[in-house]
C-alpha positions as YAML, in Angstrom:
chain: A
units: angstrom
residues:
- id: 1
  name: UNK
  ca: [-154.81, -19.43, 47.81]
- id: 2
  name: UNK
  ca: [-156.31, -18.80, 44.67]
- id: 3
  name: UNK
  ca: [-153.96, -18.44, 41.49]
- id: 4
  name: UNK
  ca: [-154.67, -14.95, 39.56]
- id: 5
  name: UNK
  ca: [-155.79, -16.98, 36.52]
- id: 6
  name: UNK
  ca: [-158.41, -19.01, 38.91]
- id: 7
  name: UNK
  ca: [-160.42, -15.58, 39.94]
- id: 8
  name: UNK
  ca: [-160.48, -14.55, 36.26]
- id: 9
  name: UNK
  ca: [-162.19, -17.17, 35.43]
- id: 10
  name: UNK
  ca: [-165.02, -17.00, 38.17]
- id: 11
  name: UNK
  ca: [-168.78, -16.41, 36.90]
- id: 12
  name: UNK
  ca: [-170.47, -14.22, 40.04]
- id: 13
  name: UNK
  ca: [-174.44, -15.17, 40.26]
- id: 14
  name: UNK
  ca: [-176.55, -12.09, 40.42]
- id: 15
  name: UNK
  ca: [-179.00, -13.43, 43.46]
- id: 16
  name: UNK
  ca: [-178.70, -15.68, 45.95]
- id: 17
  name: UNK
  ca: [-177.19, -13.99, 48.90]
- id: 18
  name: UNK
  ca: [-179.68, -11.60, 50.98]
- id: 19
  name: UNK
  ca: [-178.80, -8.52, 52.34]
- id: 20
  name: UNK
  ca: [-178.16, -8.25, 55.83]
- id: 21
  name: UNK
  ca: [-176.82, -5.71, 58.23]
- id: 22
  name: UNK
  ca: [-172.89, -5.77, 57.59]
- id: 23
  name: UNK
  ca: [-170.02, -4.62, 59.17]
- id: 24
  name: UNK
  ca: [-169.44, -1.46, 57.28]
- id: 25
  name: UNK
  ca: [-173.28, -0.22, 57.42]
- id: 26
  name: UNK
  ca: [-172.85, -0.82, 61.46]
- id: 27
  name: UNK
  ca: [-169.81, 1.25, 60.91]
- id: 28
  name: UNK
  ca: [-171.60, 3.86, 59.13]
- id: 29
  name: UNK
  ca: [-175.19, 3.82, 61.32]
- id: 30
  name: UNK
  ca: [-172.84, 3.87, 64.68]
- id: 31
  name: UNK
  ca: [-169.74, 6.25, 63.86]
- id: 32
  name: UNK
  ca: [-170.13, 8.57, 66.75]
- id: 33
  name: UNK
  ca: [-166.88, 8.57, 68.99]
- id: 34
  name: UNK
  ca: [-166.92, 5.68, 72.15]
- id: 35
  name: UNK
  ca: [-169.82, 3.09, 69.66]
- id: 36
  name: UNK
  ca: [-168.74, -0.43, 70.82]
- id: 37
  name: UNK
  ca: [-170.87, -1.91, 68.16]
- id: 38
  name: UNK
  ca: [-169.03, 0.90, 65.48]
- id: 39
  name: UNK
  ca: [-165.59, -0.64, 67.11]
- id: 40
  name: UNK
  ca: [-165.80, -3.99, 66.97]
- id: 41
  name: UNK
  ca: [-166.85, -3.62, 63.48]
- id: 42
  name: UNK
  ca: [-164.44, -1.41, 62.41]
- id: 43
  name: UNK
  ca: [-161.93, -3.69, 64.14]
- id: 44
  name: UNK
  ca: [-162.81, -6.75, 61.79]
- id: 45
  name: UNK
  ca: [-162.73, -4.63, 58.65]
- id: 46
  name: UNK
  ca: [-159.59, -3.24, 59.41]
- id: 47
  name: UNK
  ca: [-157.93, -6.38, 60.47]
- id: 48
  name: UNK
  ca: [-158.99, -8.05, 57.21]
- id: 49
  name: UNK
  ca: [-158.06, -5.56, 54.73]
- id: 50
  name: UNK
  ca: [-154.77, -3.97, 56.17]
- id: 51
  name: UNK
  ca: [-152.42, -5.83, 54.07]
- id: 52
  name: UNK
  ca: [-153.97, -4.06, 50.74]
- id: 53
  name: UNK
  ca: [-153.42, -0.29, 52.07]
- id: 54
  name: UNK
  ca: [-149.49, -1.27, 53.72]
- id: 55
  name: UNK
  ca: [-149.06, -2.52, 49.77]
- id: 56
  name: UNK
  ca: [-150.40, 1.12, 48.84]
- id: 57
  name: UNK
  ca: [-148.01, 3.13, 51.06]
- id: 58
  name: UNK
  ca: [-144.76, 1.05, 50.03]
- id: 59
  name: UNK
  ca: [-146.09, 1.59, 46.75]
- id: 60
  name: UNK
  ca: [-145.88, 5.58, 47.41]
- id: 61
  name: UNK
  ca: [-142.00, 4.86, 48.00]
- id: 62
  name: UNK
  ca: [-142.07, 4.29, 51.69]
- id: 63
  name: UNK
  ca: [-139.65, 2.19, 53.22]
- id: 64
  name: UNK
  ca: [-140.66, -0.71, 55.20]
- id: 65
  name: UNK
  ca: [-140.82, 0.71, 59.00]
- id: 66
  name: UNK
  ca: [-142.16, 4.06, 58.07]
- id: 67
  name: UNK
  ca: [-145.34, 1.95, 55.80]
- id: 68
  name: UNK
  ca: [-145.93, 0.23, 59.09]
- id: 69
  name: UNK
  ca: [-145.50, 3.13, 61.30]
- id: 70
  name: UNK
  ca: [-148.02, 4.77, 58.96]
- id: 71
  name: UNK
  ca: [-150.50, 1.76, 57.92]
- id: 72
  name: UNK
  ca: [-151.22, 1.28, 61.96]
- id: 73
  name: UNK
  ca: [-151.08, 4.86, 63.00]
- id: 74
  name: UNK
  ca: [-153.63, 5.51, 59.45]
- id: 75
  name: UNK
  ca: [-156.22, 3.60, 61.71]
- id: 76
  name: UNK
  ca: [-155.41, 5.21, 65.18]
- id: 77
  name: UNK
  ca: [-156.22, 8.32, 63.32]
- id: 78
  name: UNK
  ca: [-159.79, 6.98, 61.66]
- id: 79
  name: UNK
  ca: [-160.73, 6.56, 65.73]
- id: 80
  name: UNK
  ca: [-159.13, 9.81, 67.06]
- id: 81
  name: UNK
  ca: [-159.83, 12.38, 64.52]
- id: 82
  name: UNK
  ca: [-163.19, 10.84, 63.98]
- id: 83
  name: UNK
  ca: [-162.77, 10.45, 60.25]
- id: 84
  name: UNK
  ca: [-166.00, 7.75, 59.76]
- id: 85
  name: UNK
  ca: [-168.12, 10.71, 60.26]
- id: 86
  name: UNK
  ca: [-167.31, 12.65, 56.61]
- id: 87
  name: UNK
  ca: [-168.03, 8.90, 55.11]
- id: 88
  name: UNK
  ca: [-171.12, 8.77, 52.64]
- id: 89
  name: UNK
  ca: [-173.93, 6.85, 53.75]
- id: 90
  name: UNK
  ca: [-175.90, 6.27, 50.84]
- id: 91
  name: UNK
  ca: [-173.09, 5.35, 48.74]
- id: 92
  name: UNK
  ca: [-170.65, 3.91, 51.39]
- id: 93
  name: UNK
  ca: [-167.79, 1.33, 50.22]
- id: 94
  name: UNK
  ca: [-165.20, 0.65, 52.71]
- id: 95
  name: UNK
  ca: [-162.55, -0.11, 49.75]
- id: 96
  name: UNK
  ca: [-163.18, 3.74, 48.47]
- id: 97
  name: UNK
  ca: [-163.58, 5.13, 51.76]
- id: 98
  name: UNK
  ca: [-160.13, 3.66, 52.72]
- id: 99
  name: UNK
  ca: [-157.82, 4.37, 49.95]
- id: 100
  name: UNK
  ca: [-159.32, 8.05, 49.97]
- id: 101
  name: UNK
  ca: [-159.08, 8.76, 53.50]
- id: 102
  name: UNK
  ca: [-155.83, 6.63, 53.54]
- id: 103
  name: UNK
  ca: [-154.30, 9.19, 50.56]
- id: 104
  name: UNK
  ca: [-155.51, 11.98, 52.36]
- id: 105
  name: UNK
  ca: [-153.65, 10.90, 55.15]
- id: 106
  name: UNK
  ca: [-150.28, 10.58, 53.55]
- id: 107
  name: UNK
  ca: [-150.42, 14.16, 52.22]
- id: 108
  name: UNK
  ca: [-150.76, 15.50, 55.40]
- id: 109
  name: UNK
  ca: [-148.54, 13.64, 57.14]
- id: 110
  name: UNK
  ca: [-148.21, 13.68, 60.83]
- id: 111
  name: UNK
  ca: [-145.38, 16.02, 62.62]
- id: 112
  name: UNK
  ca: [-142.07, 13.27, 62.37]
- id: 113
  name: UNK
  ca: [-141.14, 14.79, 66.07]
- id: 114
  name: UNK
  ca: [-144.76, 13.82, 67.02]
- id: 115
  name: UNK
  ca: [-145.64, 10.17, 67.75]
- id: 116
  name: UNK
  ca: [-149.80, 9.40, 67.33]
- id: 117
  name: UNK
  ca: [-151.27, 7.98, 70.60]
- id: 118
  name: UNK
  ca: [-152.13, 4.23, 69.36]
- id: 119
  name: UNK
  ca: [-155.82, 4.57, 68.85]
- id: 120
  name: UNK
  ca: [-156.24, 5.71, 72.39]
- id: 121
  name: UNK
  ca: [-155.68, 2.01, 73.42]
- id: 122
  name: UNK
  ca: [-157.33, 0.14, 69.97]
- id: 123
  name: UNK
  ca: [-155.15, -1.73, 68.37]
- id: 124
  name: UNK
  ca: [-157.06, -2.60, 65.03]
- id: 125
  name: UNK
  ca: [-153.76, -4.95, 63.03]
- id: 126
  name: UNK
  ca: [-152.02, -6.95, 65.16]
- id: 127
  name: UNK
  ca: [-149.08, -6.36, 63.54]
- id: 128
  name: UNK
  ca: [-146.51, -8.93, 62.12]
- id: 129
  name: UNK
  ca: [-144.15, -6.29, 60.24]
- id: 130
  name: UNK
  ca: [-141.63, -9.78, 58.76]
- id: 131
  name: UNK
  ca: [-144.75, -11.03, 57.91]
- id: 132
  name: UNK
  ca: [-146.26, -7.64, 56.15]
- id: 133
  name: UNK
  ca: [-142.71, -7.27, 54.53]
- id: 134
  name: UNK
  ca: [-142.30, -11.12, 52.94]
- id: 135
  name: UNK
  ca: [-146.01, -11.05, 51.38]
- id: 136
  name: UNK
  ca: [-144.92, -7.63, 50.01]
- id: 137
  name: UNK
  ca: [-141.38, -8.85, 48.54]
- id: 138
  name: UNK
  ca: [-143.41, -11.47, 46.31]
- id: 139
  name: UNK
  ca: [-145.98, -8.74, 44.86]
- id: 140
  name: UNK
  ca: [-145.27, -8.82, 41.16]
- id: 141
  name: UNK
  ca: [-142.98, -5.67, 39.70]
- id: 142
  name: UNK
  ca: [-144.74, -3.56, 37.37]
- id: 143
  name: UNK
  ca: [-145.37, -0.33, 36.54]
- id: 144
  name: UNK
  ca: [-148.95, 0.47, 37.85]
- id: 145
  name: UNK
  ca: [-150.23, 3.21, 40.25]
- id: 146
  name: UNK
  ca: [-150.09, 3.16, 43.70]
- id: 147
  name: UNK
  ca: [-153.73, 3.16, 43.13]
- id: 148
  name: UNK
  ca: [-154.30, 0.59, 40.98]
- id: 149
  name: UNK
  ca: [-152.04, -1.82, 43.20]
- id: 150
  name: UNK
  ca: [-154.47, -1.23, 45.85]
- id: 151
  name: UNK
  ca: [-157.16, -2.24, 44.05]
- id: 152
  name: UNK
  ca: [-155.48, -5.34, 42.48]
- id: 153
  name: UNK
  ca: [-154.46, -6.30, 46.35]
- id: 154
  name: UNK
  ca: [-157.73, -5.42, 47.98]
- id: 155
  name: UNK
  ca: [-159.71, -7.76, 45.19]
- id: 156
  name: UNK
  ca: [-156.93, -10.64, 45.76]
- id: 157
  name: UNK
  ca: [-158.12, -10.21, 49.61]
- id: 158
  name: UNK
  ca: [-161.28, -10.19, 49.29]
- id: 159
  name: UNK
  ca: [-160.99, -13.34, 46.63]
- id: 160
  name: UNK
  ca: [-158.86, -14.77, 49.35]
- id: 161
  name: UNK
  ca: [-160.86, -14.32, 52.50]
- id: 162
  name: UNK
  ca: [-163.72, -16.36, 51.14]
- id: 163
  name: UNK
  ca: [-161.52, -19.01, 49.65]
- id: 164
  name: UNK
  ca: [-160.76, -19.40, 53.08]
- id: 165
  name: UNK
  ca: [-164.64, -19.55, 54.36]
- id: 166
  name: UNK
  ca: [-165.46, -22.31, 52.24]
- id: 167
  name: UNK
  ca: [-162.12, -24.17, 52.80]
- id: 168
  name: UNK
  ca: [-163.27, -24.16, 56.76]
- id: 169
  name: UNK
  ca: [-166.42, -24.99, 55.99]
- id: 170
  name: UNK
  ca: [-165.98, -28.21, 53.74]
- id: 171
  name: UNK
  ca: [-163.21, -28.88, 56.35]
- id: 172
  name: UNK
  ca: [-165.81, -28.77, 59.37]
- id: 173
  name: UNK
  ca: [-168.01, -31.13, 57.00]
- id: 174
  name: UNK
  ca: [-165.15, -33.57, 56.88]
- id: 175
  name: UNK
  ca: [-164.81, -33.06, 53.14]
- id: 176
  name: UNK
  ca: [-161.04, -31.50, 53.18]
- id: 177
  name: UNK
  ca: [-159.77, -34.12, 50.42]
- id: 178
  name: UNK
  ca: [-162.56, -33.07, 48.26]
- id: 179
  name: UNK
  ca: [-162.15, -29.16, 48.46]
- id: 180
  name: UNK
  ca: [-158.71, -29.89, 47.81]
- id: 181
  name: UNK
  ca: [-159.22, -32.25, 44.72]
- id: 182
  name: UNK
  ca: [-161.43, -29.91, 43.72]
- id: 183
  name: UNK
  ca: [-160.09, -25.99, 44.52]
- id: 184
  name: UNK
  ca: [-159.12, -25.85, 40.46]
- id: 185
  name: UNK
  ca: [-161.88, -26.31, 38.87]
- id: 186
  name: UNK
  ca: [-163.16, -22.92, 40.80]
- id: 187
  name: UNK
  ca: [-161.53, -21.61, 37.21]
- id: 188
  name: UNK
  ca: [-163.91, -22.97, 35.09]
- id: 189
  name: UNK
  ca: [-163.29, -26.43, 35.39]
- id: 190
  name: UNK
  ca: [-160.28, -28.87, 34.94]
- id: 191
  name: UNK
  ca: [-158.92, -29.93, 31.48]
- id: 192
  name: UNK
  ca: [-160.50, -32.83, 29.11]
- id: 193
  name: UNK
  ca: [-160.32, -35.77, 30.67]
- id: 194
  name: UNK
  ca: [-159.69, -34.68, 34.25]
- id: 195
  name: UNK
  ca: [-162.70, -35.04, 36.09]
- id: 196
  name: UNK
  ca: [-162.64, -39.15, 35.41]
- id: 197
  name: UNK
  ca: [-159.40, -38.83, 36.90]
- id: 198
  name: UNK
  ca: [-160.39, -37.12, 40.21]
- id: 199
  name: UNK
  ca: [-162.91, -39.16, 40.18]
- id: 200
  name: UNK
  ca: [-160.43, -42.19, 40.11]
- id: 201
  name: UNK
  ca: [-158.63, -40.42, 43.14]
- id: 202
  name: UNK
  ca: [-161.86, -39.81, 44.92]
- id: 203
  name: UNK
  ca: [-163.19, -42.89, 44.33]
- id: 204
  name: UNK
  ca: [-166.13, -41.40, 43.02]
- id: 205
  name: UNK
  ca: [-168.17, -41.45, 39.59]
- id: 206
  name: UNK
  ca: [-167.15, -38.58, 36.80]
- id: 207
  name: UNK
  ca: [-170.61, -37.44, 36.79]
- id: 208
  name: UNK
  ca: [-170.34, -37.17, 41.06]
- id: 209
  name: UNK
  ca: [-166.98, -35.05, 40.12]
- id: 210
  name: UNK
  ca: [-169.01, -32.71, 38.21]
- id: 211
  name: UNK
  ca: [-171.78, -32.40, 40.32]
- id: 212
  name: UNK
  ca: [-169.15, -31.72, 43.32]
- id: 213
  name: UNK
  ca: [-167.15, -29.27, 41.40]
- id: 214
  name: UNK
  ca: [-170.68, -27.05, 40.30]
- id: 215
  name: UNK
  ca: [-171.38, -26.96, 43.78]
- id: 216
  name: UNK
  ca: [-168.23, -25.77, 44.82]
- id: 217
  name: UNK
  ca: [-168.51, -23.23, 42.47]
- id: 218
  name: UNK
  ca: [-171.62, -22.27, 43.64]
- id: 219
  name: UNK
  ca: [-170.96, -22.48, 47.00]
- id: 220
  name: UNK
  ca: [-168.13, -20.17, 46.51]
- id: 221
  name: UNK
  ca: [-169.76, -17.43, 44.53]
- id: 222
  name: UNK
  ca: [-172.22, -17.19, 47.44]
- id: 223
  name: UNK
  ca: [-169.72, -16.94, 49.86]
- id: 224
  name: UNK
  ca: [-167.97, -14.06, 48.00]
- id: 225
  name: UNK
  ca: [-171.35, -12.19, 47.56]
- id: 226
  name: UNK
  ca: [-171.09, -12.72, 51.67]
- id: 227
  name: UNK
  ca: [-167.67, -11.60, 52.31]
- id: 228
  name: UNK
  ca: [-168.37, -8.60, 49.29]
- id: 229
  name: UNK
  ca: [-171.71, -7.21, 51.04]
- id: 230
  name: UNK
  ca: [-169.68, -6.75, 54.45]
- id: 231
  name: UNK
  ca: [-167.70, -3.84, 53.29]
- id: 232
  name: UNK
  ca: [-170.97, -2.20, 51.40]
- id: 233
  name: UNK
  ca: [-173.44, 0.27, 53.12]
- id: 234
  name: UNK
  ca: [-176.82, -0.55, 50.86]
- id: 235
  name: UNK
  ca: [-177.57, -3.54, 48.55]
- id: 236
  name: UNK
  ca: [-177.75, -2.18, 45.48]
- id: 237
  name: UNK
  ca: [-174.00, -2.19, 45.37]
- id: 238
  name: UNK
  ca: [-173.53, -5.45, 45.59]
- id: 239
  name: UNK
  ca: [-173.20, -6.63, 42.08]
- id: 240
  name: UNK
  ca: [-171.38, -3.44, 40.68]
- id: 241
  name: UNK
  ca: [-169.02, -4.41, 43.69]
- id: 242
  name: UNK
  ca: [-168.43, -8.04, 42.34]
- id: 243
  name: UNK
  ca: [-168.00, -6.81, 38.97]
- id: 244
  name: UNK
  ca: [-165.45, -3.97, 39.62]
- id: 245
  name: UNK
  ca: [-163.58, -6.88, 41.80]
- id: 246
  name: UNK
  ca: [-163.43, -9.24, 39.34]
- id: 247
  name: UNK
  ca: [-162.22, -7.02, 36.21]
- id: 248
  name: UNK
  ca: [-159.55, -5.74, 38.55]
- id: 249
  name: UNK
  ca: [-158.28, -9.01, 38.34]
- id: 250
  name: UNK
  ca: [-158.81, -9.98, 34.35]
...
């Protein structure tokens, strides 16, 4: 996982990733009730980005069963009550859409002698409440919004998520001991004299190190313009995205 001061120090390209048809725009193009395609999609955005809204309701002062009572029955609800349908098209962003819809569903709060029907058989989180409650425990005590937690957690995710991507995917390449070596530099770049000392680890040349590391960094910028573009509706949000994700985390 990325270290708070790593992701401060990332430069984001401004080209280099296309646009494609993402999970949120399928969301948004196929949001009528019983869309498999609307579904599944919503399924994958949900699952990825559930931890940053149960952080937002404990935030609220929920205790820890009723913020996972409410976190999973908050996306039975955007299925049963059809909520994708009020979301903005031209200027959709699943982060926004989320924490609004998400706020407007804690101050109307469901009838306590009332339990929701579970998504009328979707289960988007597969839920590991211990799990949910130890990442929460080590979230850092201060004295921010609710709101502004979100955002901070939902950044971290996202930063997180394609960490993880190109992790795999030197993995798969069979270059695990170099992404390793190599996952610190993704802040900028290691301290003087450093690289000639991977490089005496890797058995490689300092100027290979370098090379490696640039591409790394590359590599990952790319992949977070990837991850990024999947919870926008249109392309020209893409780089105000990046930008309001990365000072979040300065």
């Amino acid at each position: 996982m990325l270290s708070d001061q790593t992701k401060s120090g990332l430069r984001v390209p401004t080209s280099g990733c296309g646009f494609r048809t993402t999970h949120w725009s399928v969301v948004l193009a196929a949001s009528q009730p019983g869309q498999p395609a609307a579904l599944e999609a919503l399924g994958r955005l949900c699952r990825t980005y559930w931890y940053p809204l149960y952080v937002y309701v404990r935030r609220r002062g929920y205790g820890v069963e009723e913020a996972q009572d409410l976190t999973q029955d908050f996306f039975a609800r955007l299925v049963e009550k059809h909520l994708l349908e009020v979301a903005d098209v031209e200027r959709g962003r699943f982060r926004s859409f989320l924490l609004a819809a998400l706020s407007n569903f804690l101050n109307n709060q469901w009838d306590r002698a009332h339990t929701l029907r579970r998504g009328a058989g979707c289960e988007f989180v597969s839920w590991d409440a211990q799990s949910a409650e130890e990442r929460y425990q080590h979230e850092p005590f201060h004295e921010e919004t609710p709101e502004k937690v979100f955002e901070r957690r939902w950044a971290l995710t996202v930063m997180e998520e394609a960490l993880a991507a190109v992790r795999e995917e030197y993995a798969r390449a069979g270059k695990r001991e170099l992404f390793e070596s190599l996952e610190g530099c993704l802040s900028g770049g290691p301290a003087e004299g450093s690289y000639a000392e991977l490089g005496a680890r890797l058995s490689l040349s300092e100027g290979a190190v370098k090379v490696a590391a640039h591409r790394l960094r590359r590599r990952f910028a790319a992949t977070l313009r990837q991850v990024v573009v999947q919870t926008l509706g249109r392309e020209e949000d893409i780089d105000e995205e990046l930008r309001h994700l990365i000072a979040t985390l300065a």
